[in-house]
N, C-alpha and C positions, 0 to 999 in steps of 0.2 A: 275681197271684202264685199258681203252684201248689206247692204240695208231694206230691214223690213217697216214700211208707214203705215199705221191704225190711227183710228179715230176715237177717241173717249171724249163726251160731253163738250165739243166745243177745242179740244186741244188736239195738236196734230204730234204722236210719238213716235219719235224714230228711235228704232233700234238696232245701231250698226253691228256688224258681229265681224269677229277675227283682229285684222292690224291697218290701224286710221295711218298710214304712209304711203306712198306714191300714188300709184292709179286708186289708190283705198281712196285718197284723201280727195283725188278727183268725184270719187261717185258719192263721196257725203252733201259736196259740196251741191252737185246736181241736185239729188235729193231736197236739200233744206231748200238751194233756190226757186224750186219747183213749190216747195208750200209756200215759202215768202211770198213769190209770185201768183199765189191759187187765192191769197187773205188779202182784207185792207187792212185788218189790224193781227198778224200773226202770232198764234199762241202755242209755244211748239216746247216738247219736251225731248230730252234725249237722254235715253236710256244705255248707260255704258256695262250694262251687265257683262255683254258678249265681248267686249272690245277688252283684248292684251295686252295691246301696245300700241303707242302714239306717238308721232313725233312733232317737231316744231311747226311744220305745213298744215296738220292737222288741227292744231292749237289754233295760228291765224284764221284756217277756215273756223274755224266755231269764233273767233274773233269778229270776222268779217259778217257772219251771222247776226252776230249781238247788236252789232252798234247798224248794219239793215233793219233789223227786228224793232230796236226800239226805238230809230226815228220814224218808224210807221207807226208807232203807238202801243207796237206788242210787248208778248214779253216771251224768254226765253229761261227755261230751269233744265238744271241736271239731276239726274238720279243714278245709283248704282256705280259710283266712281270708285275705279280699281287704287289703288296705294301707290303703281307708275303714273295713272295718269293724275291722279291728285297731288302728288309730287311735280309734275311738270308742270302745272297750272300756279302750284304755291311759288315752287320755282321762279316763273314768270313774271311774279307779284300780279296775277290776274284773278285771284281765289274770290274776291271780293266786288265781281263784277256778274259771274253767276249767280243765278241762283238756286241751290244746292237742296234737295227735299230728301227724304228718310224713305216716302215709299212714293209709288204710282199715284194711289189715292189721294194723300196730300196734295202733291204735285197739281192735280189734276182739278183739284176744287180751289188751291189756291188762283194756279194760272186761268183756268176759267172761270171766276168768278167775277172778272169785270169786262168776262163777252158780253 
């Protein structure tokens, strides 16, 4: 699994590609810490285009994410959620804790709009 990080207007996008499980779910993890850690208030999107399959490690790291993210003030959205991974999330009863955008663009003017 690699993850690709870009810059758009203020929000930091990750795009992981392949399968968010074992060493995968290590190098997400790196990633997102690494923007957490670069912001004082981190505005980060992730983009699940490329991403197959996921499993419960993976789910915690983006959990673990969330609740770093928003006691710093940030905020965190998803986009591009595959039907496995939106099933494991609803699954989880955690669906309601991201926040979930239709395209890039939105995303990206909602989440930065209160940089």
């Amino acid at each position: 699994m690699a993850t690709t990080v870009r810059y758009k207007d203020g929000v930091t996008i990750l795009e992981p590609s392949g399968k968010i499980m074992g060493t995968g779910v290590t190098e997400l993890r790196e990633a997102i810490t690494a923007e957490i850690d670069a912001s004082d208030t981190p505005r980060i999107l992730i983009d699940f285009e490329r991403v197959n399959m996921m499993d419960s490690s993976g789910l915690g790291t983006l959990m673990g994410a969330h609740v770093t993210i928003t006691r710093q003030g940030g905020r965190v959205g998803v986009i591009n959620v595959g039907k496995n991974i939106k099933n494991l999330i609803v699954r989880s009863r955690l669906a309601s804790i991201f926040e979930h955008f239709t395209s890039e663009d939105e995303a990206v003017s909602t989440l930065g709009s209160e940089a």
